[in-house]
Each structure stands twice: as structure tokens, then as C-alpha cells.
C-alpha positions as CSV (number, residue, x, y, z in Angstrom):
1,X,0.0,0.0,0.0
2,X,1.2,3.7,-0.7
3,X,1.4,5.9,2.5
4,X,1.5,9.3,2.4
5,X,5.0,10.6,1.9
6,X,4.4,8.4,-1.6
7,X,2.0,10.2,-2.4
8,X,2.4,13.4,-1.8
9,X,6.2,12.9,-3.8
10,X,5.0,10.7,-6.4
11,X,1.8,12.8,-7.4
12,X,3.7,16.1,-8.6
13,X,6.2,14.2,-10.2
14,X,3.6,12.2,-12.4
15,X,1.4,15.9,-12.9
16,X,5.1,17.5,-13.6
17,X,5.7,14.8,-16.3
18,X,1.9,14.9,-17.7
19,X,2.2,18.9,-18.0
20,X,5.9,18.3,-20.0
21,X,4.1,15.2,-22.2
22,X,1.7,18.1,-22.8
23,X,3.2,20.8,-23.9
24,X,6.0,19.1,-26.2
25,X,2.8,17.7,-27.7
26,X,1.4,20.8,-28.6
27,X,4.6,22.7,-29.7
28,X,5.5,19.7,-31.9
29,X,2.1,20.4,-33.7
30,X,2.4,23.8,-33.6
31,X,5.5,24.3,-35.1
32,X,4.4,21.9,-37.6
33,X,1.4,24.0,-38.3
34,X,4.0,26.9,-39.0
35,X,6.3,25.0,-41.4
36,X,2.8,23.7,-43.3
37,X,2.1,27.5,-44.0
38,X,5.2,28.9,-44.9
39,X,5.6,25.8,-47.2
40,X,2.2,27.2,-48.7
41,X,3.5,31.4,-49.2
């Protein structure tokens, strides 16, 4: 069973990691967006 002191360190280190996942996701498509229309001028 997980106690507390678990918890409370492995919680923000799996939101921390989510939040990262997250954001590398949407730059990757973002900056893909950007190539596709300057491909396009």
C-alpha cells in the first residue's frame, strides 16, 4: 500500500511529467502547423 510521503512525492512528479508530455505535444504540432504555411506562401 502507498502511505502518504508516496503520495504526496510521487503525485507532482507524475502531474510534472503529464504537464511536459503536454506541452511538447502541442509545440510539436504547432511548429508543424508553422512549417505547413510557410511551405504554402
Amino acid at each position: 500500500m502507498i502511505d502518504s510521503y508516496s503520495l504526496e512525492v510521487l503525485v507532482p512528479s507524475v502531474v510534472m511529467i503529464v504537464a511536459m508530455s503536454a506541452t511538447m505535444t502541442w509545440a510539436f504540432f504547432k511548429v508543424r502547423s508553422l512549417i505547413y504555411q510557410d511551405k504554402t506562401k
